[in-house]
C-alpha positions as CSV (number, residue, x, y, z in Angstrom):
1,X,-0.9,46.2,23.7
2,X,-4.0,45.6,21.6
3,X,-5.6,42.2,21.5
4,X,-5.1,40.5,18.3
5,X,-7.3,38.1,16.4
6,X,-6.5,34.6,18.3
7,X,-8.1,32.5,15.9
8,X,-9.1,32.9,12.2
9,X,-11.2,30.9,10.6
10,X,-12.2,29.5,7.0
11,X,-13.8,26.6,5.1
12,X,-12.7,23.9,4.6
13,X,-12.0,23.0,0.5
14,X,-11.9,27.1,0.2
15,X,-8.8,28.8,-0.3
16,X,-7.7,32.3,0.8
17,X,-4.4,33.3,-1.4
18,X,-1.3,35.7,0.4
19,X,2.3,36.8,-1.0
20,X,4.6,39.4,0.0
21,X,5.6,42.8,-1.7
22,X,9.0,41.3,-2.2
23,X,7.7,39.0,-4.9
24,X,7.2,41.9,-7.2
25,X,10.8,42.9,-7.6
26,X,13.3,44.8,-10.3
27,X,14.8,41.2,-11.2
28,X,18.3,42.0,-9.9
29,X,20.7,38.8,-9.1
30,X,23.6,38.3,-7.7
31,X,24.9,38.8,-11.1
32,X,23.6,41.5,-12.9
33,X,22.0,44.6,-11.9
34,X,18.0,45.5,-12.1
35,X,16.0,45.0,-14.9
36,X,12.8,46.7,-13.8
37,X,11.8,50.0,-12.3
38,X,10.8,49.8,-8.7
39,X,7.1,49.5,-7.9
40,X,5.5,51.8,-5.0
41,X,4.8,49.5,-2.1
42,X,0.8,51.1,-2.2
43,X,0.8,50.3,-6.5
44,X,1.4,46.6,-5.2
45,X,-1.3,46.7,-2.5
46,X,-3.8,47.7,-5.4
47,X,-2.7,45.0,-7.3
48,X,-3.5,42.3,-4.6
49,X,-7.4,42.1,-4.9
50,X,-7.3,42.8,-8.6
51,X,-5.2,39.6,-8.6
52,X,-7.3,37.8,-6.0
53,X,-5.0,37.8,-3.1
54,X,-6.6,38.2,0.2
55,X,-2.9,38.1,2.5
56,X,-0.4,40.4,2.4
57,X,2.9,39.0,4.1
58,X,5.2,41.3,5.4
59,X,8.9,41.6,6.8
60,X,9.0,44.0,9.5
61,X,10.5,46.4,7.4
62,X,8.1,46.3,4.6
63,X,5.6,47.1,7.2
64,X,7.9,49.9,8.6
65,X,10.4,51.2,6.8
66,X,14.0,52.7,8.1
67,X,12.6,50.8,11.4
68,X,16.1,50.7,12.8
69,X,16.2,55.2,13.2
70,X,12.3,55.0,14.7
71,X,11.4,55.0,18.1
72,X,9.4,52.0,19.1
73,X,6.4,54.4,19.3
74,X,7.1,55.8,15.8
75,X,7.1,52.1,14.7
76,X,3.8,51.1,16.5
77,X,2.4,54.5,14.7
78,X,3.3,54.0,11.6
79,X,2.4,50.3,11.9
80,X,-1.0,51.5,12.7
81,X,-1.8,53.4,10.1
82,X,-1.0,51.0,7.8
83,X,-3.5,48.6,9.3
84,X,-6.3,51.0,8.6
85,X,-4.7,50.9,4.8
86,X,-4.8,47.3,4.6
87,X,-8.3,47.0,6.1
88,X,-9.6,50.0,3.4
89,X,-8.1,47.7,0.9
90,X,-9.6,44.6,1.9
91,X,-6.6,42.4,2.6
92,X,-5.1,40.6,5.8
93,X,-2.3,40.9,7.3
94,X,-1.2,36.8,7.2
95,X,2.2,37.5,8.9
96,X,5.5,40.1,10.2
97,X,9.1,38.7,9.7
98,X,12.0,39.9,11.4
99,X,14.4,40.5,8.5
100,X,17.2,40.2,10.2
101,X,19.6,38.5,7.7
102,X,20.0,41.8,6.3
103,X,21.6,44.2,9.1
104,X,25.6,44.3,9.3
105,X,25.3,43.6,12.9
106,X,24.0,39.7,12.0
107,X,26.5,38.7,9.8
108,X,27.6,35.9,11.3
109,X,24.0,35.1,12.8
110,X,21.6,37.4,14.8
111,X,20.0,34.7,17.8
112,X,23.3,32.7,17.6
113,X,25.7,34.9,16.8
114,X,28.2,34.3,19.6
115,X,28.3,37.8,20.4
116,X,26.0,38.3,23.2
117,X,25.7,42.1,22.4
118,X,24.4,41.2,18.7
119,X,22.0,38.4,20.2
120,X,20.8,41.0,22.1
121,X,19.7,43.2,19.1
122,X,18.7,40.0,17.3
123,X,15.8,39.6,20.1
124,X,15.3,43.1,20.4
125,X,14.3,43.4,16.6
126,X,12.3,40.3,17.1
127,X,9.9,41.5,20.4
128,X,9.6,45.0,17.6
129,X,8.9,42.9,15.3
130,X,6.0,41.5,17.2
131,X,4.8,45.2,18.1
132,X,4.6,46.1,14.6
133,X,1.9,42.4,14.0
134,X,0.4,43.5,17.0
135,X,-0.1,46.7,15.7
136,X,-1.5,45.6,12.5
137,X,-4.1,43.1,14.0
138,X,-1.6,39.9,12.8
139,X,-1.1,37.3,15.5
140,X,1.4,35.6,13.2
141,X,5.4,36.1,13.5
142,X,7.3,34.3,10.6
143,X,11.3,33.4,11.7
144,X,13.4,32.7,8.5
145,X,16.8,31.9,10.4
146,X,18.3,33.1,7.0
147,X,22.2,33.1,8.8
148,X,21.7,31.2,12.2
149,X,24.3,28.9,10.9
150,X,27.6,28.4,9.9
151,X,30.5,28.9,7.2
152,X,32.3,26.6,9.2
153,X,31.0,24.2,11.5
154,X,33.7,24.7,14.2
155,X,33.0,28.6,14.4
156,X,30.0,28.1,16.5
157,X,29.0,25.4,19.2
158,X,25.9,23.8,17.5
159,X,24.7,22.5,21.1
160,X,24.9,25.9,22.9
161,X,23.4,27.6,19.1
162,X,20.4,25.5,19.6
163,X,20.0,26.7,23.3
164,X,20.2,30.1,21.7
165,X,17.2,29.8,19.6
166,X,14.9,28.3,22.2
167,X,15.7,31.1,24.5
168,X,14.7,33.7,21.8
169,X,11.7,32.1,21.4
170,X,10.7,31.6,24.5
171,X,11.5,35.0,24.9
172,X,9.1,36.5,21.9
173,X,6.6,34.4,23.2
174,X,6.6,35.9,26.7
175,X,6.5,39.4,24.5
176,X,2.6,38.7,24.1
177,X,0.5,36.6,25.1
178,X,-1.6,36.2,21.6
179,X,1.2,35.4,19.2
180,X,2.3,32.7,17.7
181,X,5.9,32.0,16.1
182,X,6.3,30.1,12.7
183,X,9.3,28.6,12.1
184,X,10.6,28.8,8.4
185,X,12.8,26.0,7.9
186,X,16.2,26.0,5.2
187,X,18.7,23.8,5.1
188,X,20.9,26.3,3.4
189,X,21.8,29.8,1.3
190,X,23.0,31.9,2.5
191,X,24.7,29.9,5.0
192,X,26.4,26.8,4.0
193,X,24.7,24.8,6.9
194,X,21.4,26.4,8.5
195,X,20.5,25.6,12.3
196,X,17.0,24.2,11.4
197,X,16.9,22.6,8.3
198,X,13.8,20.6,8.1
199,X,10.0,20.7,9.9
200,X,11.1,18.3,12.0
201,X,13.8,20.3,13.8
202,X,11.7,23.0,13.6
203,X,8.9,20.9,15.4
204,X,11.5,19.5,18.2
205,X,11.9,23.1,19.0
206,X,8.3,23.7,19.1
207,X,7.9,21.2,21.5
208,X,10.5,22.5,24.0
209,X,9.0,26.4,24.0
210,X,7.5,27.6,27.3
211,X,4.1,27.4,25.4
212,X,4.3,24.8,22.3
213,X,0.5,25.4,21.1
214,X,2.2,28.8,19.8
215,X,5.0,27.4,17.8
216,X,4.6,25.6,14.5
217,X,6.1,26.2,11.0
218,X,5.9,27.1,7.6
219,X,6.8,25.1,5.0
220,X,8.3,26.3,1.5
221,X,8.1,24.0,-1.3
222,X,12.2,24.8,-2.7
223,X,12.9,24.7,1.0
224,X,12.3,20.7,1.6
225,X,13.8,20.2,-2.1
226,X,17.0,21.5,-1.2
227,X,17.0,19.6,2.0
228,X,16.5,16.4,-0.3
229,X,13.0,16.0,0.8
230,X,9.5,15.9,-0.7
231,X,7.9,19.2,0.0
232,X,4.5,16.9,0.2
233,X,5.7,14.7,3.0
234,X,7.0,17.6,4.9
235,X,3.9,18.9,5.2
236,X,1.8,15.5,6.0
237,X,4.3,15.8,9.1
238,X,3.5,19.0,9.9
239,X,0.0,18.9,9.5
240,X,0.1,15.3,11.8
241,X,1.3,17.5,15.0
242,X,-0.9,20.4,13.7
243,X,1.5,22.5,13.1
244,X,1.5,23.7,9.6
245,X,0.2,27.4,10.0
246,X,1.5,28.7,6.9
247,X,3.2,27.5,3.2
248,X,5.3,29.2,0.8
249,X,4.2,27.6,-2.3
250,X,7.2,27.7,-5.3
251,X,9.0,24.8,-7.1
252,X,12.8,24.5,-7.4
253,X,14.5,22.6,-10.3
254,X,16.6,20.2,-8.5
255,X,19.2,21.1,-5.9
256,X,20.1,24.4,-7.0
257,X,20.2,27.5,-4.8
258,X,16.6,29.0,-3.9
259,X,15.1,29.8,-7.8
260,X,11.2,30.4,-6.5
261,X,9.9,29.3,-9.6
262,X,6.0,29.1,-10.4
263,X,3.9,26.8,-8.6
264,X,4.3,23.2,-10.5
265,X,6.6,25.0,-13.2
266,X,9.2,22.2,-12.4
267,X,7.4,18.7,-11.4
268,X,3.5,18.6,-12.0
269,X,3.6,15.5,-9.9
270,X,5.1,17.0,-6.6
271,X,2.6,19.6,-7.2
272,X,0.0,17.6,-7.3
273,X,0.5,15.6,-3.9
274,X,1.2,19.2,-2.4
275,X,-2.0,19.5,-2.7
276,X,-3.4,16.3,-1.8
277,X,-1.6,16.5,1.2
278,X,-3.4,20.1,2.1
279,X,-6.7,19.2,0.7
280,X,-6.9,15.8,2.8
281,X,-5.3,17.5,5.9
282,X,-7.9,20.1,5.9
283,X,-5.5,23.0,5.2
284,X,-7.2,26.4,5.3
285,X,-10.0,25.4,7.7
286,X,-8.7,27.3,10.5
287,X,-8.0,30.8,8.6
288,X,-4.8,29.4,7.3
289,X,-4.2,31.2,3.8
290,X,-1.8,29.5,0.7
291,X,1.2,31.7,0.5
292,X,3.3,31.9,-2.7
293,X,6.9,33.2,-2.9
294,X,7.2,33.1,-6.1
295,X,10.2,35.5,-8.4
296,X,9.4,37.4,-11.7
297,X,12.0,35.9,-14.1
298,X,14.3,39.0,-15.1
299,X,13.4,39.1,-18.7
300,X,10.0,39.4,-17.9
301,X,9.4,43.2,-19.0
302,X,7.6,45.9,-16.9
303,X,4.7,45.9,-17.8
304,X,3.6,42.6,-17.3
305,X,4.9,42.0,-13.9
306,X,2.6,40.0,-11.8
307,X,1.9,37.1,-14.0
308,X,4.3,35.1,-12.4
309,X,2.0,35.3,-8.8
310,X,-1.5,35.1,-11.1
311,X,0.1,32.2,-12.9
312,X,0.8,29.8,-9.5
313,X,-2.3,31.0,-8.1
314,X,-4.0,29.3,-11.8
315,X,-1.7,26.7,-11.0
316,X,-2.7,25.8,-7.6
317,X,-6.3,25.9,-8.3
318,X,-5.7,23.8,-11.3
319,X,-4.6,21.2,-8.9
320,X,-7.0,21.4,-6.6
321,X,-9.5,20.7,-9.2
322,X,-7.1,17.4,-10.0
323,X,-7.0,16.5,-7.0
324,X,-10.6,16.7,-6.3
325,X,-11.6,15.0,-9.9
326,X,-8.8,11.9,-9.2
327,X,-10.6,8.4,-8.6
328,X,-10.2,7.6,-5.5
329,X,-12.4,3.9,-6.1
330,X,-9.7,2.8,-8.2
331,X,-7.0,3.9,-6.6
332,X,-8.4,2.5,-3.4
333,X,-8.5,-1.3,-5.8
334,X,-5.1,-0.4,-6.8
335,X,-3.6,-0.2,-3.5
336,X,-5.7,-2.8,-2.6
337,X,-4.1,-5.3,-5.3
338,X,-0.4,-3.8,-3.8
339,X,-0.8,-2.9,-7.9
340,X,1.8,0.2,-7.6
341,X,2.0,0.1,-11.2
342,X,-1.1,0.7,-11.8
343,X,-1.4,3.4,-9.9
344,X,1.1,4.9,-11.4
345,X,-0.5,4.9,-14.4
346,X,-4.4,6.2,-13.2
347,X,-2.3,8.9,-11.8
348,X,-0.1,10.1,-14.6
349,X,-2.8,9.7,-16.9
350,X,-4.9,11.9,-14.9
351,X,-2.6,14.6,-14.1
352,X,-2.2,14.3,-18.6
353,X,-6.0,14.8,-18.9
354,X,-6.5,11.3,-19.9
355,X,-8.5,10.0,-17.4
């Protein structure tokens, strides 16, 4: 195997920007059929640097497509050549997920399925998976457990479920000795309960890998929302254990399924600590970038079909510049005072240009 890039570095207060092909899609639903014509995968790399996106994130199949009929040398190939197109273009790979929620053979879970055949292929997808990031010079494997989870709780034994996951990644992580796993935590869709619903499970299991150093999470703002939690104190936790490597930056109007709306399109306020949180926890210092996942809304028409990933990138930088600008004198008196109101105030007026 070739070495991978251990460590990446950045400045602090400087951002580097990443999203995934998928977010320029046709703007099918489960409802209604496409509304777009398909973009080439190389159209949307040249659109990445054009819209000042240094990341590109990748499922293993976007990387390598019809991976399931290669051999695992056709897969490293293929990966490899694509690493010299992504280096031509001037982007970074930021990560390689495993899309397993996809294949018939994980419908009722890939790692816990209670087949052990079918956990088998679950892993096996998994170590390719980590070929392919290895092939592309990415040290970073994302695990969505998109159906690790149940319909019904009594189908599976939650205990012996958990002990299924830990062995898969301790199992990955023997794979290679550079990479390191990133736990995407949902609490549910498209399962009606998800093994792993918060940072905090996904931390516990961190803790218990063979190596925890190479295990932390990332953290999707519609994510924490549908758990009932404030996307901004989920990642204050993660970033306490150092262990927020990655976020998928979105907003989510209430608890709905998954929408993937625009950056701060929903709640301004939520937005802003988001922000705060990653700006005082020093986010981006070590190399890591500020993912969106982000959907073009279906009536948006072909030819204007990035906005929606330019528009949260405006968005975040927007913030950033709020966040930097607030005053922090008197909300230091504020707090001082235990004047909560008034600090409700400096901040609402600030985030409506006021102040």
């Amino acid at each position: 195997m070739a070495k991978v890039q251990t460590k990446a570095t950045g400045d602090r207060g400087k951002y580097r920007f990443s999203f995934g092909p998928w977010n320029i899609s046709e703007g099918a639903d489960p409802f209604g059929p496409q509304t777009r014509d398909p973009v080439a995968f190389a159209s949307k790399l040249k659109v990445y640097r054009k819209l000042g996106f240094a990341g590109v994130q990748f499922h293993d199949d976007d990387a390598v497509p019809d991976l399931n009929r290669l051999s695992r040398q056709s897969v490293v190939a293929k990966a490899t050549a694509l690493g010299k197109v992504l280096k031509n273009e001037g982007l970074e790979p930021e990560f390689v997920a495993p899309r397993l929620w996809e294949d018939p053979r994980t419908i009722d879970g890939g790692y816990t399925s209670n087949s052990p055949a079918l956990r088998q292929y679950a892993v096996d997808r998994s170590l390719l998976a980590i070929d392919i990031a290895d092939a592309l010079g990415c040290r970073n494997i994302v695990l969505w457990l998109a159906r690790e989870g149940t319909y019904i709780r009594e189908s599976k034994n939650a205990r012996v479920a958990h002990e299924y996951l830990l062995s898969a990644i301790n199992k990955m992580l023997n794979h290679h000795p550079y990479i390191r796993i990133m736990i995407e935590p949902k609490p549910n869709e498209p399962m009606d309960h998800a093994y792993v619903p918060t940072i905090g499970h996904a931390i516990s299991l961190a803790y218990l890998s063979m190596d925890p150093n190479r295990v932390g999470g990332l953290i999707e703002t519609a994510h924490a929302k549908l758990a009932g939690l404030d996307p901004s104190d989920e990642m204050a936790f993660a970033l306490f254990h150092k262990k927020l490597w990655s976020v998928h930056l979105n907003d989510q109007n209430g608890l709905k399924f998954d929408e993937d709306k625009n950056f701060g399109a929903a709640n301004l306020r939520e937005a802003f600590n988001q922000v705060r949180v990653l700006e005082e926890g020093g986010y981006g210092s070590e190399g890591e970038m500020v993912g969106l996942d982000v959907k073009t809304f279906r009536t948006q028409k072909q030819t204007n079909n990035t906005a929606h990933l330019a528009n949260s990138k405006r968005f975040f930088e927007l913030m950033v510049r709020k966040v930097r600008t607030f005053d922090r004198k008197a909300e230091a008196r504020f707090i001082k005072d235990r004047d909560y109101e008034g600090l409700e105030r400096l901040v609402i007026e600030h985030l409506l240009g006021l102040k």
